[in-house]
C-alpha positions as CSV (number, residue, x, y, z in Angstrom):
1,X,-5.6,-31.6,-7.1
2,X,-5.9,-32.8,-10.5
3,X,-8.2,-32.1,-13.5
4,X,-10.5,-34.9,-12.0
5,X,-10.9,-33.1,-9.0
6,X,-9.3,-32.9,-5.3
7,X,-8.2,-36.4,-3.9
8,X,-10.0,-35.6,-0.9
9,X,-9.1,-38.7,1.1
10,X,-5.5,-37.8,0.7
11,X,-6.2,-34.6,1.9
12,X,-4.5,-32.9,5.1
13,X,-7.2,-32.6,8.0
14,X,-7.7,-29.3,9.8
15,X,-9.4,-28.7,12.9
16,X,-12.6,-27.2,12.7
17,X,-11.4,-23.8,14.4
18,X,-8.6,-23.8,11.4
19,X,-10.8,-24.2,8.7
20,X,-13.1,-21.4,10.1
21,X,-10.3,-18.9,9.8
22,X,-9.2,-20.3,6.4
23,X,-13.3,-19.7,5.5
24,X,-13.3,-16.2,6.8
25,X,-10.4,-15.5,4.8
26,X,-11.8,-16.4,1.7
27,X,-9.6,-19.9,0.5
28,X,-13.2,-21.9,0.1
29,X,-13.4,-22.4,-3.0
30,X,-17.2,-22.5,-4.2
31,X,-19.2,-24.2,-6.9
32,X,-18.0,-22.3,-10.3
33,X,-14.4,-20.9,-8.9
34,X,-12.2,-22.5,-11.3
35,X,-8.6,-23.6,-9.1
36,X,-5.1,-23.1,-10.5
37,X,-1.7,-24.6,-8.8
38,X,0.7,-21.4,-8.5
39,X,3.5,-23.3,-6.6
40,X,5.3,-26.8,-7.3
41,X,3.5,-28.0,-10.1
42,X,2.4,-24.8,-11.8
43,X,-0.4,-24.5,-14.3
44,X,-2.9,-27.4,-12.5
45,X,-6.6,-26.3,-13.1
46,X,-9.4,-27.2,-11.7
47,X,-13.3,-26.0,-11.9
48,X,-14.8,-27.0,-8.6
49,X,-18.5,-28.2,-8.5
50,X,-20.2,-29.9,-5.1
51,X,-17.5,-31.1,-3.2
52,X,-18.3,-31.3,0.5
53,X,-16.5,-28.1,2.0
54,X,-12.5,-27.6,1.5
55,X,-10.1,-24.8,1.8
56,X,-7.0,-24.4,0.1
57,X,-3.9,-22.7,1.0
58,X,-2.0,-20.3,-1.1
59,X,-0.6,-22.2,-3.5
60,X,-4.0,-22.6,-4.8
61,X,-5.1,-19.2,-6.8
62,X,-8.9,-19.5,-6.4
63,X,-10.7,-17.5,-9.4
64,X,-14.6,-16.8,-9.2
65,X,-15.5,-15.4,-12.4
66,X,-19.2,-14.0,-13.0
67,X,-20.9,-16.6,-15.0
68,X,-22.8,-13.0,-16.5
69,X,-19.2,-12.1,-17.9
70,X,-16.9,-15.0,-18.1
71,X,-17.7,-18.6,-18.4
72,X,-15.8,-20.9,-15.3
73,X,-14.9,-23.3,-18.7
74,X,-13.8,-21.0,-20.8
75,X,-11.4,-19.6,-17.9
76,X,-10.4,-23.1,-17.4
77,X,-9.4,-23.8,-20.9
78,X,-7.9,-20.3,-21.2
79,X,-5.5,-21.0,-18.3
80,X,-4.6,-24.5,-19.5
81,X,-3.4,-22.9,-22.7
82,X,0.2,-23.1,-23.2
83,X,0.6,-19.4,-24.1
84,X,-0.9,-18.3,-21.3
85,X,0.8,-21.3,-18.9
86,X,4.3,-19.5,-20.6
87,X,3.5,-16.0,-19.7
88,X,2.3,-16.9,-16.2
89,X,5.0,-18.6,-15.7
90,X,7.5,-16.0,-17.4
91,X,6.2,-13.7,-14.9
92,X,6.2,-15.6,-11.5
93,X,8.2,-14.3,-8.9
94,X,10.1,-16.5,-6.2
């Protein structure tokens, strides 16, 4: 993942029954969810748009804001701040 997008062909492949489960339990990101890497490199962000259908694992904090309340761009920018990037990562845990 980078703030181009996800490198899909160096992507790990799932099987289909695996990426079912991941679905049901809510890592597909959707069109507006904005993306930020929580482990290894910390404070990656990402707002998705049509990418053919991917699920992330945990590492990946997936954030759907209402576009009524909070603009996916603004969220983006707000995360790549480095104030915020300090206190998030002032106040990560192991």
């Amino acid at each position: 993942m980078s703030s181009r997008g996800i490198a899909l062909e160096t992507c790990a492949h799932i099987s289909t029954a695996d990426f079912e489960l991941l679905e049901r339990n809510g890592c597909r990101p959707l069109p507006g969810d904005v993306l930020f890497s929580k482990d290894g490199t910390v404070g990656k962000v990402l707002t998705t748009s049509d990418y053919p259908p991917v699920v992330v694992l945990s590492s990946i904090a997936i954030f759907s804001p209402k576009p009524d309340r909070v603009d996916p761009g603004y969220l983006a920018q707000y995360l790549r701040w480095d104030q915020t990037l300090r206190r998030l990562l002032g106040r990560r845990t192991g």
